[in-house]
N, C-alpha and C positions, 0 to 999 in steps of 0.2 A: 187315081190321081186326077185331081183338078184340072181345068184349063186355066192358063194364066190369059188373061185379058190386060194387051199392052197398053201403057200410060206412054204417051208424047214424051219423046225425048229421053226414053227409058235408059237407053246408052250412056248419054251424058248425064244421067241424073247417076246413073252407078256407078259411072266412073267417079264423080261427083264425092257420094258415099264413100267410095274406097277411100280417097284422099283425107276428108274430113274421118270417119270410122279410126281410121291409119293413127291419125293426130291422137284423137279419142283412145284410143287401146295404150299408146304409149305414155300419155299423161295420168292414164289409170292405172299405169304400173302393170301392165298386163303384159308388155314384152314389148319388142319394135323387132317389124318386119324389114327384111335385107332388101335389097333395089333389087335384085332378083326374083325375090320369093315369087312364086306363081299368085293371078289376080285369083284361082278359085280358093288357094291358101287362105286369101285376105280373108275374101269375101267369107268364108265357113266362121273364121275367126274373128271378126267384125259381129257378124250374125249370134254368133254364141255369147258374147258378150254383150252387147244390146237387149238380148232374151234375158241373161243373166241380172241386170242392173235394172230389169221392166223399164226397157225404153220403149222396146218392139213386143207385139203379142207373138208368143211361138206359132210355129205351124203346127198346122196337124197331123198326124202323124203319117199319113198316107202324103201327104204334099213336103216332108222333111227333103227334099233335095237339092241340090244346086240350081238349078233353072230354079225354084221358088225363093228361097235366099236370095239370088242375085235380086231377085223382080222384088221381095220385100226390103231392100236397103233400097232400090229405087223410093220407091213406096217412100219410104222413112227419111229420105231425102228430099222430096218434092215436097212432102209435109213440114218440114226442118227449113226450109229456104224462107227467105223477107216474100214478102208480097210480092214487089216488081221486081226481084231474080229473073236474069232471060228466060230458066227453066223451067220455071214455076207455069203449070195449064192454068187456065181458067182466066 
């Protein structure tokens, strides 16, 4: 297993993803998540489908788990923001 190497603001950028991802799955007809549902549900289901549609590149298959998901829809959300987003580095 890889080391993940944190990006600024990784928190809010995934929490970020959830919400946006959320929207994303339900407008693609791929289901809608209950106010309940647990964040690592989303986040696998979010993840699966983004791979699914070549939004995101999968992982490998040694790095396939939750901690790496989580940190690639950050990823895929910090890339996804306008330029001057608060969240956005750089």
């Amino acid at each position: 297993m890889s080391a993940i190497k944190k990006i600024h603001h990784e928190k809010e950028l995934l929490s970020e993803a959830i919400r946006i991802g959320s929207a994303y799955f339900e407008k693609r007809g791929a289901g809608k998540f209950d106010p309940d549902d647990h964040a690592d549900l989303k986040v696998r289901a979010i993840y699966t489908l983004l791979v699914k549609d070549n939004l995101i590149q999968p992982l490998a298959k040694q790095d396939d788990d939750l901690p790496h998901m989580k940190h690639k829809l950050a990823l895929w959300m910090e890339r996804t923001l306008p330029a001057d987003h608060p969240l956005k580095t750089g």
